[in-house]
DOFI-961662 format. One record per residue (C-alpha): residue number from 0; x, y, z. Coordinates in nm, 2 decimals, always signed. Layout:
N
<NUM <X Y Z>>
...
This chain:
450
<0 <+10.20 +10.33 +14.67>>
<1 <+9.97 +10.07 +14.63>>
<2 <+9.85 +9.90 +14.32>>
<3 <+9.50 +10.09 +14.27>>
<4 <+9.57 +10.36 +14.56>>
<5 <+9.80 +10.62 +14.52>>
<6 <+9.95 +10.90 +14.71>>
<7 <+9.56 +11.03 +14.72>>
<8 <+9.35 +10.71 +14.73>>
<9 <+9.19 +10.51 +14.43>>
<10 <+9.13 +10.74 +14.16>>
<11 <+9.05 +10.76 +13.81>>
<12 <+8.82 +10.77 +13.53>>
<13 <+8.47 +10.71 +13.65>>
<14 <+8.35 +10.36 +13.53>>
<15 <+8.67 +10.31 +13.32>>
<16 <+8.96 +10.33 +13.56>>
<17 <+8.71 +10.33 +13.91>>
<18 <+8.44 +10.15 +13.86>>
<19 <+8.10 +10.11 +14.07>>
<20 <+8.22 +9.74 +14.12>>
<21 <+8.52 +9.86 +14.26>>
<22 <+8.33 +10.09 +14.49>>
<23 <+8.14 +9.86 +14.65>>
<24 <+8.41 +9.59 +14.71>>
<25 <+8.59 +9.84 +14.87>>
<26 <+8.24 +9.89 +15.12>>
<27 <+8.24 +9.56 +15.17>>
<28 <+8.58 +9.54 +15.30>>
<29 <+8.59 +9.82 +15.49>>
<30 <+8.28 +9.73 +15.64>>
<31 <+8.39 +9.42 +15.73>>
<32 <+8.76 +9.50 +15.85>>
<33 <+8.59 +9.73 +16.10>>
<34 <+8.27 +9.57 +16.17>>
<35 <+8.54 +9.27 +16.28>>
<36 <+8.78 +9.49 +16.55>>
<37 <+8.42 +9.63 +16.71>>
<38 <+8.38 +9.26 +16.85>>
<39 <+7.99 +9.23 +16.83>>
<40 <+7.91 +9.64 +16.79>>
<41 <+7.81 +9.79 +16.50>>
<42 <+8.10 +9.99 +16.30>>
<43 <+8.00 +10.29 +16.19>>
<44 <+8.20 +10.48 +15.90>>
<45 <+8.08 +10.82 +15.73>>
<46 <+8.09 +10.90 +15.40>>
<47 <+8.13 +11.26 +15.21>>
<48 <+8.12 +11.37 +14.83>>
<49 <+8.19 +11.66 +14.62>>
<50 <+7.99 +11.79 +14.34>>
<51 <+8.10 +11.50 +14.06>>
<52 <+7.80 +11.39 +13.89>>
<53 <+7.94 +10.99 +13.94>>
<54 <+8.02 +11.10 +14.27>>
<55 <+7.64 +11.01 +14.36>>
<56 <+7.66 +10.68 +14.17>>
<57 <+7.98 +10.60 +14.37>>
<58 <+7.84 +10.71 +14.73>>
<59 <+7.58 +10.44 +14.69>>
<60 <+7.77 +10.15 +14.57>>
<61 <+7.99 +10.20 +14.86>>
<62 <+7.68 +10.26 +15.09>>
<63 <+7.54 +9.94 +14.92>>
<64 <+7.90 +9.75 +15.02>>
<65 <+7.89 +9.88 +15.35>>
<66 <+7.60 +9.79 +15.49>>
<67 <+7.56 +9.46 +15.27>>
<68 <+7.87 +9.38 +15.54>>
<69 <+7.68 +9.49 +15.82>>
<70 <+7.81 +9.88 +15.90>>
<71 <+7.61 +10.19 +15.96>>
<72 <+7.66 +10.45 +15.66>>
<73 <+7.63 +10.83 +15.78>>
<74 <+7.61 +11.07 +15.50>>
<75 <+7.79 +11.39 +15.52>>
<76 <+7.65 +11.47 +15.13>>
<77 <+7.83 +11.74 +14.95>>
<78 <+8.13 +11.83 +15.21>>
<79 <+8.52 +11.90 +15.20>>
<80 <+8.78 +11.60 +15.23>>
<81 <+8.89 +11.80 +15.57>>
<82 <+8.58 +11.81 +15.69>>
<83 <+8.51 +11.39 +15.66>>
<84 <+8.83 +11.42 +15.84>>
<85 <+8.72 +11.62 +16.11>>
<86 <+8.37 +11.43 +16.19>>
<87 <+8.57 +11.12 +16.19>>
<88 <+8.80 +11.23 +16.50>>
<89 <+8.59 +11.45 +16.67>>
<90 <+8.25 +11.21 +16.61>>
<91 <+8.38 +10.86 +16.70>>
<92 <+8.35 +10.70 +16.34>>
<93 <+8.56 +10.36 +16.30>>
<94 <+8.67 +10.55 +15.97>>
<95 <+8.57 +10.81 +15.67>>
<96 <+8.55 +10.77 +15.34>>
<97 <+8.60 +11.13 +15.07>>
<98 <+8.44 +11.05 +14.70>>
<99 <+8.64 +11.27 +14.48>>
<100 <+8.94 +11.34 +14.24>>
<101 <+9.02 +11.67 +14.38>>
<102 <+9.15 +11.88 +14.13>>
<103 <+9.10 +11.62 +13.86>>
<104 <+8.85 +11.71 +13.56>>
<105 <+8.47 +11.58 +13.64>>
<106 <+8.50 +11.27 +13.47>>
<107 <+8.75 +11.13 +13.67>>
<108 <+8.68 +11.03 +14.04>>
<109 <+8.80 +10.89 +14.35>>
<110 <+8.77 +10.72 +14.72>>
<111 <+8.98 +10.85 +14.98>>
<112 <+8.96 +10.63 +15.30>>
<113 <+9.10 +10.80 +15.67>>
<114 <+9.11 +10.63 +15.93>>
<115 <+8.94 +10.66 +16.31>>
<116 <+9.21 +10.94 +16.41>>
<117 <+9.12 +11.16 +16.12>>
<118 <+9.47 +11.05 +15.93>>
<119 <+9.50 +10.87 +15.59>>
<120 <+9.47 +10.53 +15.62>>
<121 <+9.74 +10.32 +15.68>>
<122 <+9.94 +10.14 +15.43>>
<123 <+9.89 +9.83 +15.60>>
<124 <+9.51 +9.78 +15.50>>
<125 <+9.58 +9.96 +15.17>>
<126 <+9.76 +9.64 +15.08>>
<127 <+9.47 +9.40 +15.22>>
<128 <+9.20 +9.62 +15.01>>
<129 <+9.39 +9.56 +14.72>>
<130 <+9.41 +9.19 +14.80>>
<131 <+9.06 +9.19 +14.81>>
<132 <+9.00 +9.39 +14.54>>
<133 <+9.19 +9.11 +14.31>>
<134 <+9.02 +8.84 +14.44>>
<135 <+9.30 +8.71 +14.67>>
<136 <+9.14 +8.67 +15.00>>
<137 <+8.80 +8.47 +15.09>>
<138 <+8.49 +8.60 +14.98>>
<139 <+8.37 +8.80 +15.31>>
<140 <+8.05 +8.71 +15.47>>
<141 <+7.70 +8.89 +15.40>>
<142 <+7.51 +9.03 +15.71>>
<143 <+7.17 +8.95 +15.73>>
<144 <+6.89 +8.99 +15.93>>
<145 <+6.89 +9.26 +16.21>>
<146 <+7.24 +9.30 +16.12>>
<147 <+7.24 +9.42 +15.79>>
<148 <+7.37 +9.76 +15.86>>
<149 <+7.16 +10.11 +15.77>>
<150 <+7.19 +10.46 +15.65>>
<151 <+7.19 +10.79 +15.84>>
<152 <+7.13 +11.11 +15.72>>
<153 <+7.47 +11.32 +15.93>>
<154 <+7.46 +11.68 +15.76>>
<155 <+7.48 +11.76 +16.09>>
<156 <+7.80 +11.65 +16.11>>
<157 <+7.88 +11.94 +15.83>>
<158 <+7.73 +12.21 +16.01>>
<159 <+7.94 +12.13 +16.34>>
<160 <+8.26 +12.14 +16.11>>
<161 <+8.13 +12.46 +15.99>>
<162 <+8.08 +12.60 +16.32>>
<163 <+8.44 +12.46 +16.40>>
<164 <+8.63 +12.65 +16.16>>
<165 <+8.43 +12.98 +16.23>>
<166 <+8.54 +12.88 +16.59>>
<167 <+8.93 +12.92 +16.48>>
<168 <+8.95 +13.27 +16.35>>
<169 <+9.08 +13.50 +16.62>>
<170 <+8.96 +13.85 +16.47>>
<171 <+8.62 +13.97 +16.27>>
<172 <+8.67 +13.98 +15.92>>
<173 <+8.47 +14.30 +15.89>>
<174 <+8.53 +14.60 +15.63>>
<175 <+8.72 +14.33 +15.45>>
<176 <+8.60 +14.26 +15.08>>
<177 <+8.74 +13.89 +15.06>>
<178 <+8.69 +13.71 +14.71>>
<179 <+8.63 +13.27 +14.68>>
<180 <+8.67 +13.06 +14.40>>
<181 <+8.50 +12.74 +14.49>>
<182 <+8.60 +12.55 +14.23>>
<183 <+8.25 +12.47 +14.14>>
<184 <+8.30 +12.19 +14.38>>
<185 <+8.28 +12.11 +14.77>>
<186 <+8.35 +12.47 +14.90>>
<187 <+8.03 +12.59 +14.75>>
<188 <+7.85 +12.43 +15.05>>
<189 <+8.10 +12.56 +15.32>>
<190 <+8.31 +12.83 +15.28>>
<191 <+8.03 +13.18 +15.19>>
<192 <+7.88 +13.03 +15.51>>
<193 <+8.23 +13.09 +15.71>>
<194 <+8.39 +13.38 +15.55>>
<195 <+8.00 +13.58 +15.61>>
<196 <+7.95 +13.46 +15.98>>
<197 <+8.29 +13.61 +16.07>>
<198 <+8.17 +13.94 +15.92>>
<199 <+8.35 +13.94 +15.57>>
<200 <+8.23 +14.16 +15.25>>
<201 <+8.22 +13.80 +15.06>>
<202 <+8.22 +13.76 +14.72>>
<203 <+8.20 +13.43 +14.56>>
<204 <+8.24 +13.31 +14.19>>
<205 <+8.24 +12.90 +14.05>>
<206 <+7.96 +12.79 +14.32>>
<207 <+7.72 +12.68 +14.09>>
<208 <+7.79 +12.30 +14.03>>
<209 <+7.60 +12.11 +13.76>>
<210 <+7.82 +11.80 +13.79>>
<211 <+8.00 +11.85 +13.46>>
<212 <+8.19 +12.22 +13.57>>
<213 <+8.42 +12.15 +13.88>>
<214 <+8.77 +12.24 +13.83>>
<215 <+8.63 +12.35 +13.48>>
<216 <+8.86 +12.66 +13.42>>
<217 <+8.82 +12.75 +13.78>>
<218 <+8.96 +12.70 +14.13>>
<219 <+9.35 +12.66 +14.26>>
<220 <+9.45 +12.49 +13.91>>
<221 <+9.31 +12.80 +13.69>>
<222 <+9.38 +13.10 +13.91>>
<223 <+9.38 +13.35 +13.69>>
<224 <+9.00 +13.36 +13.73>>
<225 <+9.03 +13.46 +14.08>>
<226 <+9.37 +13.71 +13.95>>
<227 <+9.12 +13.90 +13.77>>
<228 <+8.82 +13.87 +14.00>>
<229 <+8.99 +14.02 +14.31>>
<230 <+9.14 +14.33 +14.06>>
<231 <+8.73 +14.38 +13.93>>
<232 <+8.63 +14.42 +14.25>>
<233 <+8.89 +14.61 +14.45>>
<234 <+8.91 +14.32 +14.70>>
<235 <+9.14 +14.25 +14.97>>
<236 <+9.25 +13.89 +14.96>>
<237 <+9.11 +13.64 +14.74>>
<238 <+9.10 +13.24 +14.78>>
<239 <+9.12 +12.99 +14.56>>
<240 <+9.01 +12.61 +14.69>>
<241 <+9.02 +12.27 +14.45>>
<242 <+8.74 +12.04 +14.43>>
<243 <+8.71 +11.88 +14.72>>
<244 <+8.89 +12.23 +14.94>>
<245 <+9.20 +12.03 +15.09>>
<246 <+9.42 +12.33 +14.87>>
<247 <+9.42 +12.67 +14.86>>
<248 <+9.63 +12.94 +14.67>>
<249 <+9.57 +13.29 +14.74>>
<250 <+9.55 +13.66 +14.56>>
<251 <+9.69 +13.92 +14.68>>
<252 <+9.54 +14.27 +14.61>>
<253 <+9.73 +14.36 +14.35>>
<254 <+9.60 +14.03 +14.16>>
<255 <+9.92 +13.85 +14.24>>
<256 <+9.94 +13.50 +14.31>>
<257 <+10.06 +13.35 +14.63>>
<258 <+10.08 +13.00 +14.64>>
<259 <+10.15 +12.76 +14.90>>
<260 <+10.53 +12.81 +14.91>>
<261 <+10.44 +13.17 +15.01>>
<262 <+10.16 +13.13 +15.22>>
<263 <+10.41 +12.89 +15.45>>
<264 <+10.63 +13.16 +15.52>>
<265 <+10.42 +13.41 +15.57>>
<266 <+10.21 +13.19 +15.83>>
<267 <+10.56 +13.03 +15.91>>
<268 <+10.73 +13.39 +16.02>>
<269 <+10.41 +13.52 +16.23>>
<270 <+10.36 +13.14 +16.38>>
<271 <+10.75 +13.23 +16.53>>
<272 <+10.70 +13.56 +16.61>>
<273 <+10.41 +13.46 +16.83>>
<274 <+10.61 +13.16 +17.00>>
<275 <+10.38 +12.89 +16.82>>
<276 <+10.59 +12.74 +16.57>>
<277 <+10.71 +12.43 +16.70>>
<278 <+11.05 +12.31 +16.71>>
<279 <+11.10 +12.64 +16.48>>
<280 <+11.04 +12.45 +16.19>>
<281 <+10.82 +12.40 +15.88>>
<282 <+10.79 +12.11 +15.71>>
<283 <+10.82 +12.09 +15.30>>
<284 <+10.78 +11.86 +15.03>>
<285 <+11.10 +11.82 +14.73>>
<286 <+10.89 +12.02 +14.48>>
<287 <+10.89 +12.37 +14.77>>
<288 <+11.11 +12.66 +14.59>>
<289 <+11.47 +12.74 +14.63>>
<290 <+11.33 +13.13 +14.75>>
<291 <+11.10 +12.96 +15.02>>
<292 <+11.45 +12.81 +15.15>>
<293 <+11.64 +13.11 +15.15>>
<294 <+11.36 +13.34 +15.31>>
<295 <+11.36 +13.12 +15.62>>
<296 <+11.69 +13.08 +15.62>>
<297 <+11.69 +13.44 +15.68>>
<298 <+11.46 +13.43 +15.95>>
<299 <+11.63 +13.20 +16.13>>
<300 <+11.35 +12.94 +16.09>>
<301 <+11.44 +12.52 +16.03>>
<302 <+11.27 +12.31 +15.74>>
<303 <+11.26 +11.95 +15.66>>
<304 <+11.16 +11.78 +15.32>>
<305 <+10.99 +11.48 +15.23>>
<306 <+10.82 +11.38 +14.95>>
<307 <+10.56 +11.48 +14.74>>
<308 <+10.23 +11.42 +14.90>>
<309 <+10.07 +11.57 +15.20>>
<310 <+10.05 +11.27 +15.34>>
<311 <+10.40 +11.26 +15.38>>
<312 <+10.42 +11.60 +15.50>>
<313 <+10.18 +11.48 +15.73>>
<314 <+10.39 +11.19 +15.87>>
<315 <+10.67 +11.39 +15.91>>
<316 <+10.55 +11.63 +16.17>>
<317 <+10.39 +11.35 +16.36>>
<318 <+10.68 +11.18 +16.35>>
<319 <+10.89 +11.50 +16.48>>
<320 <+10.64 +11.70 +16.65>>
<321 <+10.62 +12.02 +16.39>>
<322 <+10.30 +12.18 +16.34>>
<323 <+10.31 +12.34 +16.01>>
<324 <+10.34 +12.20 +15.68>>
<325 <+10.24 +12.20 +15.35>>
<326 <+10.27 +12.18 +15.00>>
<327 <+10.38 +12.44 +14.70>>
<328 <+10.00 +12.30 +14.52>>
<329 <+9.81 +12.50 +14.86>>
<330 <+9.79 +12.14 +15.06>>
<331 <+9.91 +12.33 +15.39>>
<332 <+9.90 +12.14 +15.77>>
<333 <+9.78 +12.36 +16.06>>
<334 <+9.86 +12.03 +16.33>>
<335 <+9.70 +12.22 +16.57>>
<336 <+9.34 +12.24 +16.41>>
<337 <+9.36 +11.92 +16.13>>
<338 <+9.51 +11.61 +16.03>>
<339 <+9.50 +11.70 +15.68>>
<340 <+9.56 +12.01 +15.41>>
<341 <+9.23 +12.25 +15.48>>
<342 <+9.21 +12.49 +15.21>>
<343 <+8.93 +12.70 +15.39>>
<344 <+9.11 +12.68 +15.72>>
<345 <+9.42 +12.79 +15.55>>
<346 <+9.25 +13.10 +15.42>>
<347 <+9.14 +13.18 +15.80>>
<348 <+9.49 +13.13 +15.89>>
<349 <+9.62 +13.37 +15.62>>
<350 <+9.31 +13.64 +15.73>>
<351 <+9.42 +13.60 +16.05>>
<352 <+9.83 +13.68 +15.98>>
<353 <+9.69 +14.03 +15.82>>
<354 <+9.45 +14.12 +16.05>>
<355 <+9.64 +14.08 +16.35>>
<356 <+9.98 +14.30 +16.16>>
<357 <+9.76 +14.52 +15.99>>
<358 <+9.94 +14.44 +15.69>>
<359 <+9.85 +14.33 +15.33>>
<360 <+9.86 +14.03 +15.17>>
<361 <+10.12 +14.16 +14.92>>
<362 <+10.32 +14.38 +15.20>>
<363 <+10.37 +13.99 +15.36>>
<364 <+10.40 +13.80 +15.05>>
<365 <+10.69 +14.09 +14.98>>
<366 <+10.94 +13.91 +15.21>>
<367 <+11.02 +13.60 +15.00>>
<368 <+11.14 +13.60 +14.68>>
<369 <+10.99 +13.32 +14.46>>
<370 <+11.28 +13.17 +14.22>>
<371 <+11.13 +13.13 +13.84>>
<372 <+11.00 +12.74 +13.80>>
<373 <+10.87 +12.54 +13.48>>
<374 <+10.72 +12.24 +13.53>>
<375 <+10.61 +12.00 +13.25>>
<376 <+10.44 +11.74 +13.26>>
<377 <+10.53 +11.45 +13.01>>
<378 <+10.29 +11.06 +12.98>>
<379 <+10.46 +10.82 +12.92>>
<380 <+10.44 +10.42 +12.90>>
<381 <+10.60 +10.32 +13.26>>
<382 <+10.68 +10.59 +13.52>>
<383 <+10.93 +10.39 +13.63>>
<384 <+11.11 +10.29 +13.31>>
<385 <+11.16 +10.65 +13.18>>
<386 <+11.28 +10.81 +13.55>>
<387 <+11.55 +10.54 +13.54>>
<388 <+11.69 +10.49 +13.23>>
<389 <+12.06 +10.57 +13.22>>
<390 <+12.04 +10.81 +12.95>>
<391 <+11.75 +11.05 +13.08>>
<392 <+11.96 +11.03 +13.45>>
<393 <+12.29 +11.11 +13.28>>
<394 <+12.09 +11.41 +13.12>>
<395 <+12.00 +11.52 +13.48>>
<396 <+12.30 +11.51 +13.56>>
<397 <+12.39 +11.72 +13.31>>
<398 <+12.16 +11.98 +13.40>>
<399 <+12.24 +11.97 +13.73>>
<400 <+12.63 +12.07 +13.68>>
<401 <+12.50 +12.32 +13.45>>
<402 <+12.28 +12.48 +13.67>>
<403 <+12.56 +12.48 +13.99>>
<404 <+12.39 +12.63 +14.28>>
<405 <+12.14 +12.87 +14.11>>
<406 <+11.92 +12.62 +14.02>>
<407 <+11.81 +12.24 +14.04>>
<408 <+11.61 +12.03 +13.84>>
<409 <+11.37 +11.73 +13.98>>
<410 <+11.22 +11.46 +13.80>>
<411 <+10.93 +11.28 +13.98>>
<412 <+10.65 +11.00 +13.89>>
<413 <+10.27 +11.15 +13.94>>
<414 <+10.11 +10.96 +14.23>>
<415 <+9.75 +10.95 +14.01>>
<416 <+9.86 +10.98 +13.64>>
<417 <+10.09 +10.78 +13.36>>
<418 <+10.29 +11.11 +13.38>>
<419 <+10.64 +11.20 +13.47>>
<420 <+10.68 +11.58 +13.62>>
<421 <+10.99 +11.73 +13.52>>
<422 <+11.06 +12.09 +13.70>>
<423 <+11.36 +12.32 +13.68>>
<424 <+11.45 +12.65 +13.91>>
<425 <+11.68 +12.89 +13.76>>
<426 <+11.74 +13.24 +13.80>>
<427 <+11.55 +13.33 +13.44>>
<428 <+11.25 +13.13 +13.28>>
<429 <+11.44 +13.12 +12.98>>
<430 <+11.68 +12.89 +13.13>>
<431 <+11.46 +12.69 +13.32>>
<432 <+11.26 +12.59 +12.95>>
<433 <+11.57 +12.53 +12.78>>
<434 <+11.68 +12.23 +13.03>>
<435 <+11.32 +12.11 +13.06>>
<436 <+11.25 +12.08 +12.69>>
<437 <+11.67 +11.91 +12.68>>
<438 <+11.53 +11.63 +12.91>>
<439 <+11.21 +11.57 +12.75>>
<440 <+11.36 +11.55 +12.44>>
<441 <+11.60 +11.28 +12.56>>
<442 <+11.31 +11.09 +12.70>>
<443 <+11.14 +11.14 +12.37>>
<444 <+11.50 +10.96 +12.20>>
<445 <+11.46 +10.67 +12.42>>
<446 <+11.07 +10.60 +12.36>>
<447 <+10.93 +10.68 +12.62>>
<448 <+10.68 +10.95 +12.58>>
<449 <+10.30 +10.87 +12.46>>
């Protein structure tokens, strides 16, 4: 991780952490570094947002940088972080830029920059942004004249990606009642449109945005809105995106959650069944539970881990050739369809594992037993500092003989956040809080914590 970008781009509190100035030196770089490897033709890079209210402050100062360097801007508008992805690859765009914090409250906000294949941008020009960014390289050359770059309008771009996903799904979705939580965010522009094209009984809820409400006690982080939704309604399925819809966690009938851990399986065991899981195996980050492990061990069915990220789950099955991956959070890899976690695209995937069993959700999600987990997350003053201090590990260690093989614990630094995560698996949730709160409270002994 870089020194501004982390596991998920720049990202933080709007005009604090990220600021407009920040914003536009990254346009300017990025027009630049691309404008320079077209030798003489324009670069062209598209931009999309979701439903932040700086998130419109933010598109223009990078607009402002981009074409001050001489690039064409093409504005998706409100759209999904998958979706920039997509028109990238598929449109010819030198790169993409995603304004948004994902799951993060409004206030905070982000730029996520992917590159011309679609893929998060290498770590390579990470590092000379940064430079740039601290004032460590020459100032870069203004365009001017006739080659000053401009601004397109590209929702055009949206609707094709729109017209791509419905273009995925395999069966109708009618006679099912289906239920979205959009998270007041980027989903309320896409995924009604999908889910009632392909014939579903759609019911929507947090598709208002104002600005100030997205993640707001909604969406994949707050998904007991969608438990109870789905039970009020009778539906069948419901689906739950973040902000900008690279996640999504699902509901089964019965109001029970199924998160990504679950959803990999259960799109892991049918992929096998129907000879199109490569290398029969599914890729997983550190933080995937010990029952997702044990179910495909009994299916006969490999995994690999990496770490926390979907970008590294990402560079693993490029790397090895595997086609599904994914995240516990919902950040789930389709390699055949996308280059990133699609939460709406994951739903269709899900849709299309019950139709074509004529099963349930539940009757699926029945097959793997999820091991109880508490995770808690701790600030603290340096990351670094309090994961290695000899006295928290020898505490870990601790744990970890304590807990043999019917359990682990994992302590891991946030990618985004001055916080340290530390999870436990046990066989009871009683157990799994006593050796949390033990290792906080050592951490707490040695000055750590905020």
């Amino acid at each position: 991780m870089g020194k501004y970008f982390g596991t998920d781009g720049f990202r933080g509190e709007a005009n604090v952490t990220l600021t407009v100035e920040d914003a536009f030196k990254v346009g300017r770089f990025l027009g630049w570094y691309y404008g320079q490897r077209k030798k003489g033709d324009v670069c062209r890079i598209v931009i999309g947002k979701d439903t932040r209210r700086s998130s419109y402050m933010f598109e223009y100062s990078l607009v402002a940088g981009l074409t001050a360097s001489g690039a064409d801007a093409y504005l998706l508008h409100v759209t999904t972080t998958p979706s920039v992805s997509y028109v990238v690859r598929t449109e010819d765009f030198d790169c993409g830029i995603m304004i948004s914090a994902s799951h993060n409250p409004y206030y905070d906000n982000g730029i996520k920059v992917i590159n011309g294949n679609g893929e998060k941008l290498e770590e390579s020009v990470i590092v000379e942004i940064e430079k740039y960014l601290d004032g460590e390289t020459p100032e870069i050359p203004l365009a001017k004249r006739d080659k000053i770059g401009r601004t397109v309008d590209f929702a055009a771009g949206r609707n094709r990606y729109i017209g791509y996903l419905i273009s995925i799904a395999t069966r109708s979705f009618k006679n099912k009642k289906v239920a979205l939580d959009c998270a007041n965010g980027s989903a309320s522009a896409i995924a009604k449109n999908v889910f009632d094209a392909l014939g579903a009984e759609t019911h929507v809820i947090s598709n208002s945005p104002d600005g100030l409400n997205i993640n707001t006690k909604c969406g994949s982080t707050h998904i007991e809105v969608l438990q109870e939704f789905v039970k009020e309604i009778g539906a069948d399925v419901g689906f739950a995106y973040d902000g900008d819809a690279d996640r999504c966690i699902a509901v089964d009938e019965n109001g029970n959650v199924v998160d990504g851990d679950v959803i990999m399986f259960v799109c892991g065991k049918y992929m096998k069944e129907q000879g199109a899981l490569k290398n029969n195996k599914v890729v997983t980050t550190i933080m995937s539970n010990f029952g997702l492990y044990k179910a495909l061990d009994r299916e006969g069915i490999g995994y690999e881990k990496t770490a926390v990220g979907d970008k590294y789950v990402y560079e693993n099955m490029v790397t090895y050739g595997n086609c599904l991956g994914g995240e516990q959070s919902g950040h789930i890899i389709f390699s055949k369809h996308a280059t990133t976690g699609d939460g709406i695209l994951t739903s269709l995937k899900v849709m299309e594992v019950m139709l074509e069993k004529k099963e349930s959700l539940a009757k699926l999600a029945s097959e793997i037993e999820i091991y109880p987990q508490v995770l808690k997350n701790v600030r603290v003053k340096d990351k670094a500092a309090a994961q290695d201090d000899a006295v928290v590990k020898a505490e870990v260690s601790r744990v970890t003989e304590a807990l043999g093989d019917s359990g682990r614990i994992l302590l891991r630094q946030s990618g985004t956040e001055p916080v340290v995560r530390v999870m436990v698996e046990a066989a009871d949730l009683e157990t799994c809080e006593k050796h949390v709160d033990q290792v906080i409270e050592v951490m707490k002994q040695q000055g750590h914590i905020l």
